[in-house]
N, C-alpha and C positions, 0 to 999 in steps of 0.2 A: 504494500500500500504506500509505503515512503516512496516508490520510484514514482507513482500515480501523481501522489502530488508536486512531487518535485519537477517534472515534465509537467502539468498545468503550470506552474507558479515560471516556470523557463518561458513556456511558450506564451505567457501573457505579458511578457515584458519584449518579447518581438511583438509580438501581436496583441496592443492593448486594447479592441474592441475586439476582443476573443471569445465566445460562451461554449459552453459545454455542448452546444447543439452542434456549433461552426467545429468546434474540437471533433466529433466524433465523425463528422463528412470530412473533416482534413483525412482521418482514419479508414474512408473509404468504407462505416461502418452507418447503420442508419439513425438518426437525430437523437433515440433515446440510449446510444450506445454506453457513452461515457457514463451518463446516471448509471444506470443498470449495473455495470462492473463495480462501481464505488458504493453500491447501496449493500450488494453483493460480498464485499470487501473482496476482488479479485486483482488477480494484475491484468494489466492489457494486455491485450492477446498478441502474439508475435507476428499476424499476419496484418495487424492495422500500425504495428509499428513501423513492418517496411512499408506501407502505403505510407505513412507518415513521413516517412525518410524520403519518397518520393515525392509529394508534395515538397518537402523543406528544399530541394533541388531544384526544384521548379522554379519558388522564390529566390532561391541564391541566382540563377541565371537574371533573375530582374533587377536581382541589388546591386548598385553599383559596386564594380571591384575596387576593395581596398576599405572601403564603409565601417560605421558599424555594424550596422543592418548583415551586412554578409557575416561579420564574423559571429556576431549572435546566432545567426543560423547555423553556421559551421560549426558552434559549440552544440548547439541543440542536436548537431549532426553524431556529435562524436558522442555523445551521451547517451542518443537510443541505440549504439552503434557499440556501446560495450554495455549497455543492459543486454543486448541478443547474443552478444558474446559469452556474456557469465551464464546466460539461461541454458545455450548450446552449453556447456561446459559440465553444468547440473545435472540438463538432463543426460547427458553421453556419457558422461565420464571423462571425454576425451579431451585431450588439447586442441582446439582449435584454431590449428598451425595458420589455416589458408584465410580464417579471418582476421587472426594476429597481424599475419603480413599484408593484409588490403588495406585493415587500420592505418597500421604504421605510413602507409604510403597517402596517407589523404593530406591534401595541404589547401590552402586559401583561393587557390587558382581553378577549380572545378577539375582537375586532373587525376583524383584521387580514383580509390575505386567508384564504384558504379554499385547504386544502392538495389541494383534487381541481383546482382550476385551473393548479396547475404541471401536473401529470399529463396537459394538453392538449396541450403544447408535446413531450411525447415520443411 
């Protein structure tokens, strides 16, 4: 439940007219998603997290480069981006070599990995 709020309370300081409705269509999930999970006390589901990361991509292509705005985003990036990492890791057992090193490789320039290849591992 801490990662739930802590991704709202991130993504309402990019996104200060942000509601729980707009939150759960960023998530590719429908209007009463986000209530439901948090009423529920669950975590977000990993398939509305990479929609999420997709969306956040979307907008980084519009922020100007070098911004805040971009790098809010790019933080927001790197954060649902080792939540799906620690969850792969839980739930496998394994090390998660191939998204270790996609991680590692992401930088401020949109060059990094490509947020549909976490999306394979689940």
């Amino acid at each position: 439940m801490q990662f739930n709020s802590d991704l709202y309370w991130a993504l309402a300081e990019v996104f200060p007219n942000i509601t729980v409705r707009s939150l759960s269509k960023m998530m590719g999930k429908s209007a009463g998603y986000w209530s439901s999970i948090n009423a529920q006390q669950q975590s977000v589901g990993a398939s509305a997290l990479v929609h999420l990361l997709d969306a956040l991509e979307c907008q980084k292509i519009l922020a100007p480069e070098g911004g805040a705005r971009r790098l809010q985003l790019e933080q927001l990036s790197v954060m649902i981006t080792q939540e799906l990492i620690s969850r792969f890791k839980a739930q496998t057992g394994l090390e998660p070599h191939a998204l270790s090193a996609a991680k590692s490789k992401v930088r401020l320039d949109n060059s990094g990995a490509m947020p549909f290849l976490m999306a394979s591992y689940y």
